[in-house]
N, C-alpha and C positions, 0 to 999 in steps of 0.2 A: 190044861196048861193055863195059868194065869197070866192075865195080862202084863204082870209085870216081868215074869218070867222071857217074855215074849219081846215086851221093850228091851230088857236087857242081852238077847239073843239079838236083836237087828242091832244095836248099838255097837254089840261085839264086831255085826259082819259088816259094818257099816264102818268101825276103825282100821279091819282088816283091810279090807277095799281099800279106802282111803292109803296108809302104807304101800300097798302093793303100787298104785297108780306113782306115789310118790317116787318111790324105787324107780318106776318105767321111766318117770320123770328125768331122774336123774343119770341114770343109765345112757338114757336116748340125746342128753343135752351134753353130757361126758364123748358119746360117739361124734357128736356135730362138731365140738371145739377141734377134735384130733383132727375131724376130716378139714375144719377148715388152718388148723394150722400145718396141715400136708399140702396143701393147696397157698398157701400164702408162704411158704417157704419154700418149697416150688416154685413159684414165682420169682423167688427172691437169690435163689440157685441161679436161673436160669441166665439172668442181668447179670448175675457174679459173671456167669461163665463166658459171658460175650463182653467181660472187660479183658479177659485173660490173653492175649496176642495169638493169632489165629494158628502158627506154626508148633506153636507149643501145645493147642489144643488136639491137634489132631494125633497127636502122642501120648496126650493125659497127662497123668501125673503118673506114668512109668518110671519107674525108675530107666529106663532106656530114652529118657526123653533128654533132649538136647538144652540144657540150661539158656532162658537169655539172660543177655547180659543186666548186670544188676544196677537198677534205677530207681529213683524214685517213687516214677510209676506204678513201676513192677511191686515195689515195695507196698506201695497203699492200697494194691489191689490185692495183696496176700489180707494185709490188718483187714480189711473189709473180708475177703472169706473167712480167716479166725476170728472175726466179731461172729460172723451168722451161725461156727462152729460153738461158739461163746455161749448163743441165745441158747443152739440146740441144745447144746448139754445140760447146760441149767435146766431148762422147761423137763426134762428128761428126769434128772436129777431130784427136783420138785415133785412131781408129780402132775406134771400138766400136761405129759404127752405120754399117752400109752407105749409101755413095752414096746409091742409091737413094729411100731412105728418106730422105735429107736433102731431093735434088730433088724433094718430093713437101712436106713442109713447108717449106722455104725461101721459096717468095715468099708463103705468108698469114704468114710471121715477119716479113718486110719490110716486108707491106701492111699489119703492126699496128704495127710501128716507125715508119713514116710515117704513121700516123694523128694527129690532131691533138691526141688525148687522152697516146697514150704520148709524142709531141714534148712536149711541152706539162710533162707529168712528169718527163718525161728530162732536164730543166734543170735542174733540183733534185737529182734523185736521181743523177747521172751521177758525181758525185763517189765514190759508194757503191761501182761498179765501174773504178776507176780499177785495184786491181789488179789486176786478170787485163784486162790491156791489148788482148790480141789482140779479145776479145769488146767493148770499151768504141770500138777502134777500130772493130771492124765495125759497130755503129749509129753511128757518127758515119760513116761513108761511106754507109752505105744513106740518113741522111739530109741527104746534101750533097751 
């Protein structure tokens, strides 16, 4: 085998390598973003949920849940949950959140969209998201 034969063989396993690591690279830094935007929106659920008045909480968003009465309040603390429903679907939509991670909150985003509190607000406020249509259509089909 000649040397240059030789140079050209480590070269080869030397670009391989290189790729491969790349890949790992990108793979490993694609799992970090998911897990930290599971973690940061988590967070950011959790603050939503302790805006929501305690009596309603403990019913959900059932539809067997007792409406309260309709306030301002109440109101900007819906636009603040359909903002953070706003981010997920986009990031989603994008590609900046795994699958995964989508079908793992998609149907409690549904079953709060069909709730009769966020219906109930979505009438008023749906005007608000008319521009970014793809998310304005997605809750009018989950609730038709």
């Amino acid at each position: 085998m000649s040397l240059e034969i030789a140079i050209q063989i480590v070269t080869l396993l030397s670009v391989i390598v290189g790729f491969a690591g790349l890949i790992l690279t990108i793979n490993f830094y694609r799992r970090q973003m998911n897990a930290e935007i599971v973690m940061k929106y988590g967070e950011r659920f959790e603050r939503m949920m302790d805006l929501f008045p305690e009596d309603f909480l403990i019913t959900g968003f059932s539809n067997q849940a007792l409406l309260p009465a309709q306030n301002q309040e109440l109101t900007l603390i819906v636009i603040k949950y359909l903002n953070l429903c706003v981010e997920e679907y986009y990031l989603y939509k994008k590609g900046y959140m795994a699958k995964e991670i989508w079908q793992i909150w998609e149907p409690d985003i549904k079953r709060a969209l069909r709730s009769p509190l966020i219906k109930r607000e979505w009438e008023s406020l749906k005007k608000e998201y008319e521009s970014y249509s793809e998310f304005y259509n997605y809750v009018e089909k989950v609730n038709h």
